[in-house]
C-alpha positions in Angstrom: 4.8 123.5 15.7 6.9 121.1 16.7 8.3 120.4 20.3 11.6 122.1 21.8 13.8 119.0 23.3 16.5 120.5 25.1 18.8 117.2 24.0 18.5 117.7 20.8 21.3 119.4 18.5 20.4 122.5 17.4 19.5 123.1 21.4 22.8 121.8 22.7 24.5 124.5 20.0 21.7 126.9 21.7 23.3 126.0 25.2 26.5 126.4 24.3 26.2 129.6 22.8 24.4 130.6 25.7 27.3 129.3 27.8 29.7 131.4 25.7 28.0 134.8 26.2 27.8 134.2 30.0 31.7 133.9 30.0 32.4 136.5 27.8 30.6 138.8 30.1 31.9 137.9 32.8 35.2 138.0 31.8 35.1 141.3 30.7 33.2 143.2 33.6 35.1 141.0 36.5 38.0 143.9 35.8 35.9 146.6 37.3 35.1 144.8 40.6 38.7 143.3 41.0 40.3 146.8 40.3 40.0 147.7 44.2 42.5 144.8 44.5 44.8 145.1 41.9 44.5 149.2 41.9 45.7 148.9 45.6 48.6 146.5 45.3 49.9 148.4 42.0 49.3 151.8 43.2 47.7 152.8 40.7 45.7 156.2 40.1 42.2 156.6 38.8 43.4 157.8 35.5 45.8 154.6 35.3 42.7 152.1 36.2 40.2 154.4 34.1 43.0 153.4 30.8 42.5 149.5 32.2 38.6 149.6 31.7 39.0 151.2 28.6 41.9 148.9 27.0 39.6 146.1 25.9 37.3 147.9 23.9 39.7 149.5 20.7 40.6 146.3 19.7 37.3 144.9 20.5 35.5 147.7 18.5 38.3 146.9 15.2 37.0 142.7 15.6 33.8 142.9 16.5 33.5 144.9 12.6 36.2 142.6 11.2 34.6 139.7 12.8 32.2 138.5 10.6 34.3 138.2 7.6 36.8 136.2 9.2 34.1 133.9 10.5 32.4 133.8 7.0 36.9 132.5 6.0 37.7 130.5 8.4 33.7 129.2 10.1 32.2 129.9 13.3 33.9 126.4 14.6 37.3 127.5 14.2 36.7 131.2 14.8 34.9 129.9 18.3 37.8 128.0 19.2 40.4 130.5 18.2 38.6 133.2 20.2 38.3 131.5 23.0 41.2 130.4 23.3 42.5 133.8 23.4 40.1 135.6 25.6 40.9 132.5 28.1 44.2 133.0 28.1 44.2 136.8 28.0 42.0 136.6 31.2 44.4 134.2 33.1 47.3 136.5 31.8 45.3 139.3 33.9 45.8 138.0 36.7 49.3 137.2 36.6 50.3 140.9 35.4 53.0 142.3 37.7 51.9 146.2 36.7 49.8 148.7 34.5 51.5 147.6 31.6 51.3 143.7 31.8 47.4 144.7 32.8 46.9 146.9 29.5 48.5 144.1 27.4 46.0 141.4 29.0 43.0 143.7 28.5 43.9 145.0 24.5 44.3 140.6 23.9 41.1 140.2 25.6 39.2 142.6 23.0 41.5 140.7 20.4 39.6 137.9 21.1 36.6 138.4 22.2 36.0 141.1 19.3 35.1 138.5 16.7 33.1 136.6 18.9 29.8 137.6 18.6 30.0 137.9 14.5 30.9 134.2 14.7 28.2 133.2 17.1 25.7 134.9 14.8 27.0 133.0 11.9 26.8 129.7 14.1 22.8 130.1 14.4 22.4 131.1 11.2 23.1 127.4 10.4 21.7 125.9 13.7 18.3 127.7 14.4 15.5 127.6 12.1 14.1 130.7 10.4 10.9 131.1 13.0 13.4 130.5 16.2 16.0 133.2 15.6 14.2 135.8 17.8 13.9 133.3 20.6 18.0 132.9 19.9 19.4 136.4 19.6 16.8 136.8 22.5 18.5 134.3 24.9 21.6 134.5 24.3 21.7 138.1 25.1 19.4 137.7 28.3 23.0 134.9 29.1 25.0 138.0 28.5 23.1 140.1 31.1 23.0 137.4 33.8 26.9 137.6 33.2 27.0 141.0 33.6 24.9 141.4 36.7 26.5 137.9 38.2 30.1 138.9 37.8 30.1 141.5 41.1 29.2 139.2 43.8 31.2 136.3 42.5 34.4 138.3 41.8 33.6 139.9 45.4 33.6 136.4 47.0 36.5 135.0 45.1 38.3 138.0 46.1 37.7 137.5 49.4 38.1 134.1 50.0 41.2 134.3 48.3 42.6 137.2 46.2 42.2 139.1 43.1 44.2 137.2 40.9 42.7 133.6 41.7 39.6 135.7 40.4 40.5 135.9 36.6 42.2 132.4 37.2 39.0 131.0 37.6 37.5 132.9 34.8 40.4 131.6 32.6 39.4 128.0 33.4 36.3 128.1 32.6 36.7 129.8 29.4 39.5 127.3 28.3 36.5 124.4 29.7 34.3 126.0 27.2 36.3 126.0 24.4 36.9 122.0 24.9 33.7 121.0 25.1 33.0 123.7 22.0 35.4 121.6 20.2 34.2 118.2 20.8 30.4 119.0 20.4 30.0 121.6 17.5 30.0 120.4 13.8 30.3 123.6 11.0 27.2 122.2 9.3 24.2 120.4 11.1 24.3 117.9 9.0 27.7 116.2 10.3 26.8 116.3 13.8 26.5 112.9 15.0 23.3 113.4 17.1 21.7 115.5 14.4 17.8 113.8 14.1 16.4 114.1 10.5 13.7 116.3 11.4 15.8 118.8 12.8 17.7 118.9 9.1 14.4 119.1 7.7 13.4 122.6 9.7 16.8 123.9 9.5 18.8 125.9 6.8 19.9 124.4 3.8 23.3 125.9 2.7 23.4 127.0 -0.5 25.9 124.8 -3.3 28.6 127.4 -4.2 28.6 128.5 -7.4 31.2 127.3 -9.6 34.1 129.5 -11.0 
C-alpha cells in the first residue's frame, strides 16, 4: 500500500473538500444561534424565525437532486466555484438584510447554492481518490461537516458578542469567497493537468473513459 503524503495532489483536493464541507456547515447552522440577535432587532415572532430556518432547505432539497447533473454539464470545477460563489455571497447578504424578507431571500439563495454542492464534490473525488480510498473520503469529509456543525455555536456566540450579529455571517462570507479563490487556483477537472500531479498518483487513480464517438 503505498504512503498517504498530505502534499500530494489528490490530498490537497482531499483538504480542500474537507475545507468546503466545514464552511458549508457552518454557514448554514450559524442562522440558528444568530437568530437571538437578529429575531430581537427585527421583532420578529417564533413563527417568522421558524420560516427563516426552514427557507434554505426547498431550494436546497430541488439542487442537491438537480445537482449532480449539472456537475456531470458543466464539472465539479466550475460547479465548485459557481456554488460558492453564491452561498458566500448569500451569507454576507444575511447579514446585511434590513427585515424578514431580505432574511428569507438570503436564506432560499443560500440553498440555491449550496444545493448542488455536495453532488459536485462527489463527482470531484470520483476523479481524485482512488477506488480503495473512497470510504476514507466520503468518511472525512463528512466527519469536516460535523466539526462545522458542532463549531458553529460557540464561534457565532463569540463573534456576536464581541461585535454583533451581522459581522457574524460577514465573516462566514469571507471565508467562503477565500475558499472559492484558492478552489480556483489549485483544482484542475482532471488529475492529469494539475501541475503537482506525481506519476504514481495517475497511476492509482481513475482513468476517464474516451467518449464515445457520435
Amino acid at each position: 500500500m503505498k504512503r498517504f503524503r498530505v502534499t500530494s495532489a489528490s490530498s490537497i483536493v482531499l483538504v480542500m473538500l474537507c475545507i468546503m464541507y466545514f464552511i458549508t456547515y457552518l454557514d448554514r447552522v450559524n442562522v440558528s444561534t444568530a437568530a437571538a440577535g437578529f429575531g430581537k432587532e427585527f421583532q420578529l415572532s417564533h413563527t417568522q424565525i421558524g420560516l427563516v430556518f426552514s427557507a434554505f432547505a426547498y431550494p436546497y432539497l430541488v439542487f442537491q437532486i438537480i445537482g449532480g447533473w449539472v456537475s456531470d454539464r458543466f464539472g465539479a470545477r466550475r460547479t465548485l466555484i459557481c456554488c460558492g460563489a453564491v452561498w458566500a455571497v448569500a451569507t454576507i447578504l444575511t447579514g446585511l438584510a434590513g427585515g424578514l424578507t431580505s432574511l428569507l431571500a438570503a436564506r432560499l439563495l443560500l440553498g440555491f447554492g449550496e444545493g448542488a454542492t455536495f453532488p459536485a464534490a462527489t463527482a470531484a473525488m470520483a476523479r481524485w481518490v482512488a477506488k480503495e480510498k473512497r470510504g476514507f473520503a466520503q468518511g472525512i469529509t463528512h466527519a469536516a461537516s460535523r466539526i462545522g456543525n458542532a463549531v458553529a455555536p460557540g464561534a457565532i456566540v463569540l463573534v456576536m458578542a464581541t461585535w454583533g450579529w451581522r459581522e457574524s455571517f460577514y465573516i462566514c462570507g469571507v471565508f467562503s469567497l477565500l475558499w472559492v479563490i484558492v478552489w480556483a487556483m489549485t483544482f484542475t477537472e482532471h488529475p492529469k493537468d494539475h501541475r503537482r500531479i506525481t506519476p504514481e498518483e495517475l497511476e492509482v487513480l481513475p482513468v476517464p473513459k474516451p467518449k464515445a464517438a457520435n
